[in-house]
mmCIF file of the N, C-alpha and C atoms, coordinates in Angstrom:
data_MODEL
# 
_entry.id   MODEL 
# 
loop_
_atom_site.group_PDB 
_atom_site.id 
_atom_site.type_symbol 
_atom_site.label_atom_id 
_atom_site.label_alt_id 
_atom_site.label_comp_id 
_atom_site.label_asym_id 
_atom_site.label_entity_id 
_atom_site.label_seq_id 
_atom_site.pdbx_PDB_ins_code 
_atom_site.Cartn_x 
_atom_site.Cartn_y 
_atom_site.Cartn_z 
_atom_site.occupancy 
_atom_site.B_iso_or_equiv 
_atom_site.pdbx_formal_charge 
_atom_site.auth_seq_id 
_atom_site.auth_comp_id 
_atom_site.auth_asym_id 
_atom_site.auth_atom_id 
_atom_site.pdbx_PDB_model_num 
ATOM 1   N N  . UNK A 1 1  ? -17.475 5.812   -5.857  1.00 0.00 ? 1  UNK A N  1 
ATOM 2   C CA . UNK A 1 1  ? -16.141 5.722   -6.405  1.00 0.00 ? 1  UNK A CA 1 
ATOM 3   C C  . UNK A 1 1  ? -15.177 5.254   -5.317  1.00 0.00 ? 1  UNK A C  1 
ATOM 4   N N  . UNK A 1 2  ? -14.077 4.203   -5.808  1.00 0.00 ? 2  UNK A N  1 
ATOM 5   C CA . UNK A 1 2  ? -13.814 3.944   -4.861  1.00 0.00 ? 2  UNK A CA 1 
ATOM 6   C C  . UNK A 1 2  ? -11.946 4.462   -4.532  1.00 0.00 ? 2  UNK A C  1 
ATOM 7   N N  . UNK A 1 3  ? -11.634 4.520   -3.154  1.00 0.00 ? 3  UNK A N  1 
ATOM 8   C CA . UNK A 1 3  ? -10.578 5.166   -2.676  1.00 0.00 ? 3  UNK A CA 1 
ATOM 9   C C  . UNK A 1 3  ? -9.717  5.616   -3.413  1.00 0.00 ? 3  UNK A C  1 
ATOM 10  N N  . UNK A 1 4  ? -8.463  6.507   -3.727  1.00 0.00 ? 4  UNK A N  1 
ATOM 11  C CA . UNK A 1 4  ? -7.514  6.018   -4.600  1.00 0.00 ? 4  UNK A CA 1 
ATOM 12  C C  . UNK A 1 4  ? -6.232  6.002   -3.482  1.00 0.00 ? 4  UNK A C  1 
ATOM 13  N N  . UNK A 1 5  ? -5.520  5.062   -3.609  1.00 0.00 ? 5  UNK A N  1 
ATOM 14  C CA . UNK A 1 5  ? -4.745  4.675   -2.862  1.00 0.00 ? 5  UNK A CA 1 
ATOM 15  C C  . UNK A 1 5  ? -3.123  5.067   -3.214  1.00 0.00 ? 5  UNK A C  1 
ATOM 16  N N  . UNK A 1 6  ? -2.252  5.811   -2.954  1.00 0.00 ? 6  UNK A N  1 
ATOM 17  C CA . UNK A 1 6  ? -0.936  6.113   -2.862  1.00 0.00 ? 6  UNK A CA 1 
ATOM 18  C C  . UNK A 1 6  ? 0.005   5.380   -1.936  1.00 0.00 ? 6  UNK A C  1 
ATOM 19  N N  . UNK A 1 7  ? 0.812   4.829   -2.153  1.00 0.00 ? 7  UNK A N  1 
ATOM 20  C CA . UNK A 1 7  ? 2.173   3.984   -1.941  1.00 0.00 ? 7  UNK A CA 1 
ATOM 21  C C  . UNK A 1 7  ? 3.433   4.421   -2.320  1.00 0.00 ? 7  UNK A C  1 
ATOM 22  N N  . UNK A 1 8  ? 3.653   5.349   -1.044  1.00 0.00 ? 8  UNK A N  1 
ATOM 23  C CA . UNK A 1 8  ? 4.989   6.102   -1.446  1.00 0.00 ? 8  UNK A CA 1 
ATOM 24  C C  . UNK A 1 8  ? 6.588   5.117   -1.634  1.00 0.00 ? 8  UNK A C  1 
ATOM 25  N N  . UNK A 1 9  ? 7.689   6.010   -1.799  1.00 0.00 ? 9  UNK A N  1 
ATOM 26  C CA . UNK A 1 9  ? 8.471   5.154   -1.423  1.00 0.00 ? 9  UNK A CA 1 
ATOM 27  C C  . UNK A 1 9  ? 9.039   4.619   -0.498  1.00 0.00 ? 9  UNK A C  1 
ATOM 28  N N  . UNK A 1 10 ? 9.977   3.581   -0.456  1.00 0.00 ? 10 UNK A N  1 
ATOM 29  C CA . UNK A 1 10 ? 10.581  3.052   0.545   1.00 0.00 ? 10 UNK A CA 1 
ATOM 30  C C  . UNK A 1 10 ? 11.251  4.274   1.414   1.00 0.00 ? 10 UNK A C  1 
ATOM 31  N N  . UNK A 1 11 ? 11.053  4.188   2.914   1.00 0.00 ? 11 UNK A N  1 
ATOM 32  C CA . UNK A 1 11 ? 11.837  4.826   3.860   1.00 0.00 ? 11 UNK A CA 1 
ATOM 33  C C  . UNK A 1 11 ? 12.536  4.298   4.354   1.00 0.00 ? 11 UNK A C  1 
ATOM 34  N N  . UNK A 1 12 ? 13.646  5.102   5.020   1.00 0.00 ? 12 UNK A N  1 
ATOM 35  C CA . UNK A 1 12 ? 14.861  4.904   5.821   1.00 0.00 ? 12 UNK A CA 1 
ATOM 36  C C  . UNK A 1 12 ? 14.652  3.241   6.535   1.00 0.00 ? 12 UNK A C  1 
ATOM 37  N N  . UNK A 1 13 ? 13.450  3.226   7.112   1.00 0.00 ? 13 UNK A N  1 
ATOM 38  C CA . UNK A 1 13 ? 13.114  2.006   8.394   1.00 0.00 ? 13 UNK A CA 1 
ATOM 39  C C  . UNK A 1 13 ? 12.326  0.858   7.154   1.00 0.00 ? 13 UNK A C  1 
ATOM 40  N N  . UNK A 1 14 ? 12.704  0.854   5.839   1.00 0.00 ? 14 UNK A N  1 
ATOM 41  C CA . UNK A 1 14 ? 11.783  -0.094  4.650   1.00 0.00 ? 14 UNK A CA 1 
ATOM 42  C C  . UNK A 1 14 ? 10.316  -0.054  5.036   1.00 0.00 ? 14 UNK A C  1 
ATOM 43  N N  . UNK A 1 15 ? 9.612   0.935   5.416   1.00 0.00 ? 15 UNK A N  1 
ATOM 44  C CA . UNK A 1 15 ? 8.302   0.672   5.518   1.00 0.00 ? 15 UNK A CA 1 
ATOM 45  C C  . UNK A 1 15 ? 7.628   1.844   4.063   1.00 0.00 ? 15 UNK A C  1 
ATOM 46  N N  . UNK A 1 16 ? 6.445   1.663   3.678   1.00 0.00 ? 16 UNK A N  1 
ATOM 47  C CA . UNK A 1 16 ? 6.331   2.346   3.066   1.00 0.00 ? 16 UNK A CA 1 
ATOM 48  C C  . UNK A 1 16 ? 4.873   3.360   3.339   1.00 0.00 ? 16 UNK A C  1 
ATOM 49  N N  . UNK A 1 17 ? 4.648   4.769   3.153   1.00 0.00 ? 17 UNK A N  1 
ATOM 50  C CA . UNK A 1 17 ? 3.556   4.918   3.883   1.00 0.00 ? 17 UNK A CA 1 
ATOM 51  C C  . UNK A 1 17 ? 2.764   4.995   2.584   1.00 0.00 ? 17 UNK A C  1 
ATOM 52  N N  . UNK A 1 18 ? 1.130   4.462   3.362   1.00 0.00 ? 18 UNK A N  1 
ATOM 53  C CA . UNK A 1 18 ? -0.011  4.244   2.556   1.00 0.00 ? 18 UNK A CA 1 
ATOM 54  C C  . UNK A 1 18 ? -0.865  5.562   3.051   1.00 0.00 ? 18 UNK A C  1 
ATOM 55  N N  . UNK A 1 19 ? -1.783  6.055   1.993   1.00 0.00 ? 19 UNK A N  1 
ATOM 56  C CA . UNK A 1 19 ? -2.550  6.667   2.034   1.00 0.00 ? 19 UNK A CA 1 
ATOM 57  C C  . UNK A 1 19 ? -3.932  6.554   0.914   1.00 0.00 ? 19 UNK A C  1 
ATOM 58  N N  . UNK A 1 20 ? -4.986  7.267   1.921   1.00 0.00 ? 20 UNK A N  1 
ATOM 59  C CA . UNK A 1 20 ? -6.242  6.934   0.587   1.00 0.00 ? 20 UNK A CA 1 
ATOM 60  C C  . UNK A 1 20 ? -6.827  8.008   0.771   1.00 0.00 ? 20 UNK A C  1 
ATOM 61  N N  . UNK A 1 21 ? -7.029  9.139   -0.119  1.00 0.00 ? 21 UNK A N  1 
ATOM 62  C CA . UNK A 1 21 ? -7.292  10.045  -0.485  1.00 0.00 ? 21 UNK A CA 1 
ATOM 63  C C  . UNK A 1 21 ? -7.159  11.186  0.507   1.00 0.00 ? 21 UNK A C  1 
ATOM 64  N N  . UNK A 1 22 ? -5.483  11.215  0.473   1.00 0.00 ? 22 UNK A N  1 
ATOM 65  C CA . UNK A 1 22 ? -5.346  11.897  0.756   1.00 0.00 ? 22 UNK A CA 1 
ATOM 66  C C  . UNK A 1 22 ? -4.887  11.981  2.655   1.00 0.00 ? 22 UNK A C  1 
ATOM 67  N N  . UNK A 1 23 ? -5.414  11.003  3.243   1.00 0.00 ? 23 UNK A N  1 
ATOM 68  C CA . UNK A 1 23 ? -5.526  10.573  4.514   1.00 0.00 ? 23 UNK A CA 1 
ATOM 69  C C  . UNK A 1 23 ? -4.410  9.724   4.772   1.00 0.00 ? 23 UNK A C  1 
ATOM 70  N N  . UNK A 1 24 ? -3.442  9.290   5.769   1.00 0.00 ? 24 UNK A N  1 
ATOM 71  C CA . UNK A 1 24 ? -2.526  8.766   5.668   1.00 0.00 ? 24 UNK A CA 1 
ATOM 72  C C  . UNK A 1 24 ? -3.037  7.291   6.878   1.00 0.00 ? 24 UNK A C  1 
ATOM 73  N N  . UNK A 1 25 ? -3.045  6.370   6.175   1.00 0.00 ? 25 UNK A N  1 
ATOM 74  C CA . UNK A 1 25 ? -3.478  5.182   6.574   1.00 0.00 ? 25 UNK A CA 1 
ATOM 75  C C  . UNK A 1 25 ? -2.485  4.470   7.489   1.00 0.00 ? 25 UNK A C  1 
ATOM 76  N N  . UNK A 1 26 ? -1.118  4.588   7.610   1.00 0.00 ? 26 UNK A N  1 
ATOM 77  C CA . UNK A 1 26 ? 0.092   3.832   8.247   1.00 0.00 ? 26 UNK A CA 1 
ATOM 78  C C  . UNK A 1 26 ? 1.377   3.787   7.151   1.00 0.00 ? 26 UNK A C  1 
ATOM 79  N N  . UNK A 1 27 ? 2.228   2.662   7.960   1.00 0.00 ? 27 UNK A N  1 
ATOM 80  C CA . UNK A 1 27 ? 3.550   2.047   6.926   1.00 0.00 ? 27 UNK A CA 1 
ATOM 81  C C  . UNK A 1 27 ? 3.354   0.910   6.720   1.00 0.00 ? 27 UNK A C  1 
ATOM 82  N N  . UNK A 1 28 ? 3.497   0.789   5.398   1.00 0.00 ? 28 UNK A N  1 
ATOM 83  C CA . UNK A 1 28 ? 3.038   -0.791  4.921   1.00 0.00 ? 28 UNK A CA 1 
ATOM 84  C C  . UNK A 1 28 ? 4.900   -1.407  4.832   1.00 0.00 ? 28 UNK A C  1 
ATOM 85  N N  . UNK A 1 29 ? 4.881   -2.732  5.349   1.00 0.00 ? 29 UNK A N  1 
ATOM 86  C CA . UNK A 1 29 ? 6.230   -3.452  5.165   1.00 0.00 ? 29 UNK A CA 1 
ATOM 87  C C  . UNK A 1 29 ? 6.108   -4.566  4.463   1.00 0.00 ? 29 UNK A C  1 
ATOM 88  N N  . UNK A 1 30 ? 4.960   -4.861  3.806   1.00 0.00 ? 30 UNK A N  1 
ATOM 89  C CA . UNK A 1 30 ? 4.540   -5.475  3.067   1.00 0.00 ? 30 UNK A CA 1 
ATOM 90  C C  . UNK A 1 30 ? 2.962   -5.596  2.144   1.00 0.00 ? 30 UNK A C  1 
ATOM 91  N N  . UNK A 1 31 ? 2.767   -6.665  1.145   1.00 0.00 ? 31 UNK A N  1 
ATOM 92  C CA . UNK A 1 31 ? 1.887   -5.980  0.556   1.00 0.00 ? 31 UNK A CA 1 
ATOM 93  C C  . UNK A 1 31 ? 0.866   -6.643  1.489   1.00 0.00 ? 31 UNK A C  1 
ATOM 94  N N  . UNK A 1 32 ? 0.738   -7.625  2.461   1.00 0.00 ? 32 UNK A N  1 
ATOM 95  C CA . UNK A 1 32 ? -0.066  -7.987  3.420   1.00 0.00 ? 32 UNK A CA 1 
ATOM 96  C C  . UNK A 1 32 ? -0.559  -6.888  4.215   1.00 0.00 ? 32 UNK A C  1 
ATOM 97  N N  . UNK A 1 33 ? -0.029  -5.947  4.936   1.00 0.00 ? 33 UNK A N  1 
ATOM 98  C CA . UNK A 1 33 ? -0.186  -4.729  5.552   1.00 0.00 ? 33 UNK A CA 1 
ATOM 99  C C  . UNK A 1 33 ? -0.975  -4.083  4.589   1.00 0.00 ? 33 UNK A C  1 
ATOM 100 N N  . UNK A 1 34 ? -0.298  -3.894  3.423   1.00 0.00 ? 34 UNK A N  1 
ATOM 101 C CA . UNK A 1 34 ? -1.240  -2.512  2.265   1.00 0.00 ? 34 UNK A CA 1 
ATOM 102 C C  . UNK A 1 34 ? -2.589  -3.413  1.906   1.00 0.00 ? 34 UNK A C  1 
ATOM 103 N N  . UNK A 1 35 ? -2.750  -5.025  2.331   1.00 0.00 ? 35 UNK A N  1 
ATOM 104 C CA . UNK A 1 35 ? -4.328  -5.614  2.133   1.00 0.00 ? 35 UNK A CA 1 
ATOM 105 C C  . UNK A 1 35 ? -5.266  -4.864  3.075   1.00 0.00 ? 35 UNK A C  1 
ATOM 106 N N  . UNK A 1 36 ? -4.367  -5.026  4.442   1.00 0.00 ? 36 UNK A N  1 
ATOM 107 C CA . UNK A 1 36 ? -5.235  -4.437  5.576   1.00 0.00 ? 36 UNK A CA 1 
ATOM 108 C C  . UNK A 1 36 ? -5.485  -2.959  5.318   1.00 0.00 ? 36 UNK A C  1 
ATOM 109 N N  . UNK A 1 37 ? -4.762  -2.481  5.388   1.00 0.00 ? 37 UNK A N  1 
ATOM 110 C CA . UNK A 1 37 ? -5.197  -0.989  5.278   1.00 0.00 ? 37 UNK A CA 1 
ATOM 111 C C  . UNK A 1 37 ? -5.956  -0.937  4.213   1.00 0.00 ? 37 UNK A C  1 
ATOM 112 N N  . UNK A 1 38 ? -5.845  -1.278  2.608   1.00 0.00 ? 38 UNK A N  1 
ATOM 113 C CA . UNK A 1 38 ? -7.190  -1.292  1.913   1.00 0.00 ? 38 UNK A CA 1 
ATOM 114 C C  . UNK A 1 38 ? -8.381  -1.528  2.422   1.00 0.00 ? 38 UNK A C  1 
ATOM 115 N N  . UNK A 1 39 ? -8.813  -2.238  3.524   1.00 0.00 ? 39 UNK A N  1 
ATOM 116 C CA . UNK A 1 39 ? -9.634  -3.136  3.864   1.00 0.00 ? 39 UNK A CA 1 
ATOM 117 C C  . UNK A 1 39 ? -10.533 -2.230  4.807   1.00 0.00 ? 39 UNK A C  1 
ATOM 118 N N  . UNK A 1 40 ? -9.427  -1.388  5.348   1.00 0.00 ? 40 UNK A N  1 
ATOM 119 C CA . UNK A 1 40 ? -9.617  -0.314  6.556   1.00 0.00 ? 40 UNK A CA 1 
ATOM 120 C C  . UNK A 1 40 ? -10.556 0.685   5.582   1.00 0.00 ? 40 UNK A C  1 
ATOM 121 N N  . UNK A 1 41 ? -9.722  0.655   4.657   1.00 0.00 ? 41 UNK A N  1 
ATOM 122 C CA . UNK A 1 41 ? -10.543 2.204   3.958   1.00 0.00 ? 41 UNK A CA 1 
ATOM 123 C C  . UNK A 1 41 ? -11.644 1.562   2.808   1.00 0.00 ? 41 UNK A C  1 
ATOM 124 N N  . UNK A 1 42 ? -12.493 0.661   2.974   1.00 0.00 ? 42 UNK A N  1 
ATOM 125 C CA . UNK A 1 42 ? -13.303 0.122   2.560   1.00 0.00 ? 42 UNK A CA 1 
ATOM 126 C C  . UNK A 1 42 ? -13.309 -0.335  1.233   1.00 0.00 ? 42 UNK A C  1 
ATOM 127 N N  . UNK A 1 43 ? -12.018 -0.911  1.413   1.00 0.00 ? 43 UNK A N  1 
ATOM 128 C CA . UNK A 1 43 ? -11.619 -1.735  -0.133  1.00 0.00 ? 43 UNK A CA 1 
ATOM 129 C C  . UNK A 1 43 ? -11.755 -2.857  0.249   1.00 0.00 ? 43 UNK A C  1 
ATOM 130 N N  . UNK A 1 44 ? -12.516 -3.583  0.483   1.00 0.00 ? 44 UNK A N  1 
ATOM 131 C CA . UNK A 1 44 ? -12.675 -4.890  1.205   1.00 0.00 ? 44 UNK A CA 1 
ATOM 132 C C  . UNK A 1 44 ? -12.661 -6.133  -0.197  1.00 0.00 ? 44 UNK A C  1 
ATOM 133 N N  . UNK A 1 45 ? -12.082 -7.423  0.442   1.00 0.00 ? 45 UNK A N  1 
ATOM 134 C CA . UNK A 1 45 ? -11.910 -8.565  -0.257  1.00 0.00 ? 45 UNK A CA 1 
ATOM 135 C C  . UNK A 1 45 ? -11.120 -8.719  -1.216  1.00 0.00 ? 45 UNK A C  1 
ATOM 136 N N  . UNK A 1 46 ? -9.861  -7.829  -1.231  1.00 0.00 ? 46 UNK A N  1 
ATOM 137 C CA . UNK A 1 46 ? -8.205  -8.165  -1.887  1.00 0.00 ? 46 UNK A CA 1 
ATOM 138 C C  . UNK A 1 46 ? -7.568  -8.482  -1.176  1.00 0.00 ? 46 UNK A C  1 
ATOM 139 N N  . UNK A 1 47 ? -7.123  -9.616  -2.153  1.00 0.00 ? 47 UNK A N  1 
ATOM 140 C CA . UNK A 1 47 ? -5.841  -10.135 -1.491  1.00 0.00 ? 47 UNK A CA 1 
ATOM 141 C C  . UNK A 1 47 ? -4.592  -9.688  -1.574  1.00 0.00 ? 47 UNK A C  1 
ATOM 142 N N  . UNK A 1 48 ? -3.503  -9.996  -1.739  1.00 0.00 ? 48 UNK A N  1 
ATOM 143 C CA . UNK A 1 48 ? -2.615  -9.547  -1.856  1.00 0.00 ? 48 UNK A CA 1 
ATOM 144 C C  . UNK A 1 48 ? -2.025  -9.631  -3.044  1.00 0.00 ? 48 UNK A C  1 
ATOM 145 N N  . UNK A 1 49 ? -2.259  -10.683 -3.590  1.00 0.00 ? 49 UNK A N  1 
ATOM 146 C CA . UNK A 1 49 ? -1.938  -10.455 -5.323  1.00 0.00 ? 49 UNK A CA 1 
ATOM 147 C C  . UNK A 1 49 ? -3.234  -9.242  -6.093  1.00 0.00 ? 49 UNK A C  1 
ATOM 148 N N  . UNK A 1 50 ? -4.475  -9.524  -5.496  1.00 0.00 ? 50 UNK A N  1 
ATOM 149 C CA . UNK A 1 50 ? -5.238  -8.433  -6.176  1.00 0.00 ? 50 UNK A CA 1 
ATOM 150 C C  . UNK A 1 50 ? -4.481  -6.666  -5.469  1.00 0.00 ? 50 UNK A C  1 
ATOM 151 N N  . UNK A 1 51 ? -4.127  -7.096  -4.498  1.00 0.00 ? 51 UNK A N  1 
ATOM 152 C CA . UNK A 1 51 ? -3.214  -5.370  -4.175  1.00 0.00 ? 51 UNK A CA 1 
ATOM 153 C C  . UNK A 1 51 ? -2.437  -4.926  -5.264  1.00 0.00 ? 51 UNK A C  1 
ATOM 154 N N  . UNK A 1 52 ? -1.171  -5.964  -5.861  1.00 0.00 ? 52 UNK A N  1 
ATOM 155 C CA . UNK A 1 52 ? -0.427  -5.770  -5.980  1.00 0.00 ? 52 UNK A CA 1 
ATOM 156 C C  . UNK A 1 52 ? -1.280  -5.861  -7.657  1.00 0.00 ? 52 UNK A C  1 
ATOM 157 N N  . UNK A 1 53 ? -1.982  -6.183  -8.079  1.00 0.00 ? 53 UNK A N  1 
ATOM 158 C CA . UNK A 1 53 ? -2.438  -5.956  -9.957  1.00 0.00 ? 53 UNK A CA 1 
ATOM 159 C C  . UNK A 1 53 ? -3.336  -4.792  -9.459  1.00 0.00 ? 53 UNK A C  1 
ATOM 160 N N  . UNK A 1 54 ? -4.190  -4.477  -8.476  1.00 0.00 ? 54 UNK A N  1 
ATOM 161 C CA . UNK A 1 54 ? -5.548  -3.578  -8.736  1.00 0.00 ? 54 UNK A CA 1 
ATOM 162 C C  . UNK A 1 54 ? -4.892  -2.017  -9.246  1.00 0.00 ? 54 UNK A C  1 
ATOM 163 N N  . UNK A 1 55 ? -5.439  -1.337  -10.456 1.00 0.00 ? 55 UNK A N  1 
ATOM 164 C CA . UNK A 1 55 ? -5.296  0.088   -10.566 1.00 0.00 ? 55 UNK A CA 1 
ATOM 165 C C  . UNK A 1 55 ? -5.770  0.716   -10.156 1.00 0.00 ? 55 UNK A C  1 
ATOM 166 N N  . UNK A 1 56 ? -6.475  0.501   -8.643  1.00 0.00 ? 56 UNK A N  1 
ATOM 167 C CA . UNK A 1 56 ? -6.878  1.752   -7.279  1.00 0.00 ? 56 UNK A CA 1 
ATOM 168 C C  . UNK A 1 56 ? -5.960  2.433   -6.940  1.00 0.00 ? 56 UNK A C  1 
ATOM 169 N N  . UNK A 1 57 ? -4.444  1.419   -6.822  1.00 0.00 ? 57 UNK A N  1 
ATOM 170 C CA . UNK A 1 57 ? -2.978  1.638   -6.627  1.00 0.00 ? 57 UNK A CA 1 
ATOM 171 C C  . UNK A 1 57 ? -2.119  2.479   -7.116  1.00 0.00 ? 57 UNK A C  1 
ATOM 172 N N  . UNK A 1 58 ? -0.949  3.812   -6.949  1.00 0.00 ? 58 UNK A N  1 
ATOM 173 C CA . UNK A 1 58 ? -0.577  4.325   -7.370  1.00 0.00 ? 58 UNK A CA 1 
ATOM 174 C C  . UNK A 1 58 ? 0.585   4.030   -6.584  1.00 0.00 ? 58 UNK A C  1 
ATOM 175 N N  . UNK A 1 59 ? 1.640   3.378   -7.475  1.00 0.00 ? 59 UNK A N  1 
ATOM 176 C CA . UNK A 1 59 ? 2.737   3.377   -7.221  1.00 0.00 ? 59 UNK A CA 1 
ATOM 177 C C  . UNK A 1 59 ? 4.112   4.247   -6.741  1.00 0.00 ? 59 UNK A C  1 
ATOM 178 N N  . UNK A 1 60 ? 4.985   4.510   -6.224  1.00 0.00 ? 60 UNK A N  1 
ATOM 179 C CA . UNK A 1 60 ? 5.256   6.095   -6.024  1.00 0.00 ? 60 UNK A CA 1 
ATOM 180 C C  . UNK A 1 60 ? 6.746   5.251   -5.677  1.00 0.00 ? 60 UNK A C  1 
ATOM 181 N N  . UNK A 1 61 ? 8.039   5.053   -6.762  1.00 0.00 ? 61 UNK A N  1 
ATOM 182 C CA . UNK A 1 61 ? 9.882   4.883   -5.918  1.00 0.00 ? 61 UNK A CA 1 
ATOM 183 C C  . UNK A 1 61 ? 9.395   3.617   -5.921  1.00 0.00 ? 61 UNK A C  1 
ATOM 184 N N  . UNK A 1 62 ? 8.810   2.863   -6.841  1.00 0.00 ? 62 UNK A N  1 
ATOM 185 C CA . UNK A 1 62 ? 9.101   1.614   -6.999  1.00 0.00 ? 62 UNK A CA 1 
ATOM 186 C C  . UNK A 1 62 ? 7.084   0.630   -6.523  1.00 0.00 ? 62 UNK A C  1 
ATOM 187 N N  . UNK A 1 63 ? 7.342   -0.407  -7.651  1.00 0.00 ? 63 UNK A N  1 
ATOM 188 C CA . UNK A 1 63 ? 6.005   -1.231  -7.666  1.00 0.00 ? 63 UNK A CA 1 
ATOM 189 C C  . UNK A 1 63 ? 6.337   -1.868  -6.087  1.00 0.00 ? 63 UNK A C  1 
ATOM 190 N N  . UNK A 1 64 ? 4.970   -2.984  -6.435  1.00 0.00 ? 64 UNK A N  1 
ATOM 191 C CA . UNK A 1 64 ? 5.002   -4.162  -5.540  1.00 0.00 ? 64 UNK A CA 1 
ATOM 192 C C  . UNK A 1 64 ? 5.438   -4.754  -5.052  1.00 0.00 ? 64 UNK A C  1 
ATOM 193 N N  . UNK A 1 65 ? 6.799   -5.127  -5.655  1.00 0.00 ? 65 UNK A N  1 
ATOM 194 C CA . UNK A 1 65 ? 7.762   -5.706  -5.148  1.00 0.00 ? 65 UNK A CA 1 
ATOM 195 C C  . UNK A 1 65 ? 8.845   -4.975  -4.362  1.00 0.00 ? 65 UNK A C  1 
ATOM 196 N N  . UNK A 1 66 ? 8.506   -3.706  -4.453  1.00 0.00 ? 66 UNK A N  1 
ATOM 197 C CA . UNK A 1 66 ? 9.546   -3.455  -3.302  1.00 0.00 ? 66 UNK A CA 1 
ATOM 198 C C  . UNK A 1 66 ? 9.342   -2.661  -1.964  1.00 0.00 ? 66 UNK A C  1 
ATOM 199 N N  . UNK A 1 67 ? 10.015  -3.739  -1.352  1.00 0.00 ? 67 UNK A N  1 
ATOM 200 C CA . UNK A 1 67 ? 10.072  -3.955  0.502   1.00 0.00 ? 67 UNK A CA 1 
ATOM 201 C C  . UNK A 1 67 ? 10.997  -4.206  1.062   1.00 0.00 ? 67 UNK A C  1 
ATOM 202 N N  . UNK A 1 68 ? 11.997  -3.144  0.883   1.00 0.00 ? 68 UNK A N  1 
ATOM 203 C CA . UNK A 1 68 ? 13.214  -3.181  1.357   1.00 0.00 ? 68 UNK A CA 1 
ATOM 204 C C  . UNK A 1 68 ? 13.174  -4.488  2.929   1.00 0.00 ? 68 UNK A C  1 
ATOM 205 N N  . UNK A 1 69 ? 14.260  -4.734  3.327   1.00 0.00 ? 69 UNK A N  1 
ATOM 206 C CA . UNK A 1 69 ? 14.361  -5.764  4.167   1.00 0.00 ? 69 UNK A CA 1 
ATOM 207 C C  . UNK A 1 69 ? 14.445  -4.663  5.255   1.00 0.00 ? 69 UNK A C  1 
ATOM 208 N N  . UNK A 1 70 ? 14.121  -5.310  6.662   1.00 0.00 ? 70 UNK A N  1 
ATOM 209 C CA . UNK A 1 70 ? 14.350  -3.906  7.883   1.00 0.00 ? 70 UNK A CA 1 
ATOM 210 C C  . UNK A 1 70 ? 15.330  -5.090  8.248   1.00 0.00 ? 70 UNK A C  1 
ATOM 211 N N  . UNK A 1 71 ? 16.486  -4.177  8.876   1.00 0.00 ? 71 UNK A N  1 
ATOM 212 C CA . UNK A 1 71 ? 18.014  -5.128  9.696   1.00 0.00 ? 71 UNK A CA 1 
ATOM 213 C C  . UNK A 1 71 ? 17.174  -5.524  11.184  1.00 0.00 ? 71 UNK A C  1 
# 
């Protein structure tokens, strides 16, 4: 079975933190970052549009599209 992945919301610094079951993987600032870290936790060969459709994903204060800008 494979990971299930949480994508909280945007923080103060627009990063967002990723986690997979439970384990906290980093801050994603984009959905390029949340490819890698899938990739880390052996979700291998998504891209970034498959990040942003796959239902491994649990959205958490907003989908895919949001990535606040950092100043």
């Amino acid at each position: 079975m494979a990971a299930r992945v949480i994508v909280e919301p945007p923080g103060e610094g627009g990063g967002r933190r990723v986690r997979a079951d439970g384990t906290v993987l980093g801050m994603a600032y984009s959905l390029h970052d949340l490819s890698v870290f899938m990739e880390r936790a052996g979700l291998e060969g998504l891209d970034e549009l498959d990040v942003a459709m796959t239902p491994l994903v649990e959205w958490h204060g907003g989908g895919p599209e949001e990535w606040p800008a950092t100043d």
